[in-house]
C-alpha positions, 0 to 999 in steps of 0.5 A: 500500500502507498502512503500519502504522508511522511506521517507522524505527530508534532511533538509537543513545542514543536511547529508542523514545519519544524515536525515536517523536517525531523519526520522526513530525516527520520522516515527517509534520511534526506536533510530538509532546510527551511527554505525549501518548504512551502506551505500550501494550505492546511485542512481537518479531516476524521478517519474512522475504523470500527471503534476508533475516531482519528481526528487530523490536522493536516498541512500540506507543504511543497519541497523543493530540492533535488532528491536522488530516490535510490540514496533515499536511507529508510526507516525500514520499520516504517518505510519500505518503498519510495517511489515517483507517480505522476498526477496522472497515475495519482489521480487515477488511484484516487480515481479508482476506489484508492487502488493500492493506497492506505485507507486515509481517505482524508488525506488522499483526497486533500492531495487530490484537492491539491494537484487539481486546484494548484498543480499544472 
């Protein structure tokens, strides 16, 4: 299953930029600075599953720097994979019931909201 997100929470003092930086050097080793985040727009959303409620706020960034995915070192417990889709092949999962995606339709559909209103 893909992930939309280098997921995790914001520690407690933290800011969602500075959670962003520390969460993408320890899911994926790659070495963010602040100037290459942009914040795009930042939304709620609820998951539910079976007796369990996931409240989320969910902020969405754009990085910009060069990324060589094949010296990417991963956080083999939480990261197996990483590849590149293009809005197409995105858009066409969302498309069709999520196909090989996570079960976190809020966030699936926050990025669909994104590449449609923002992304050529």
């Amino acid at each position: 299953m893909w992930d939309v997100t280098v997921g995790g929470h914001v520690d407690s003092n933290e800011f969602g930029r500075q959670a962003l930086i520390r969460e993408v050097k320890e899911k994926l080793g790659i070495d963010i600075k602040d100037d290459e985040i942009k914040y795009l727009i930042g939304s709620t959303s609820i998951n539910k599953k079976e007796n369990i409620i996931d409240k989320h706020y969910n902020e969405c960034y754009l990085i910009t720097k060069e990324i060589d995915i094949t010296k990417i070192d991963l956080q083999e417990e939480e990261v197996s994979e990483v590849k590149y889709f293009t809005k197409k092949e995105i858009l066409e999962r969302i498309n069709n019931n999520y196909e090989g995606l996570t079960e976190k339709t809020g966030p699936w559909n926050f990025l669909e909201r994104i590449l449609n209103n923002y992304m050529l």
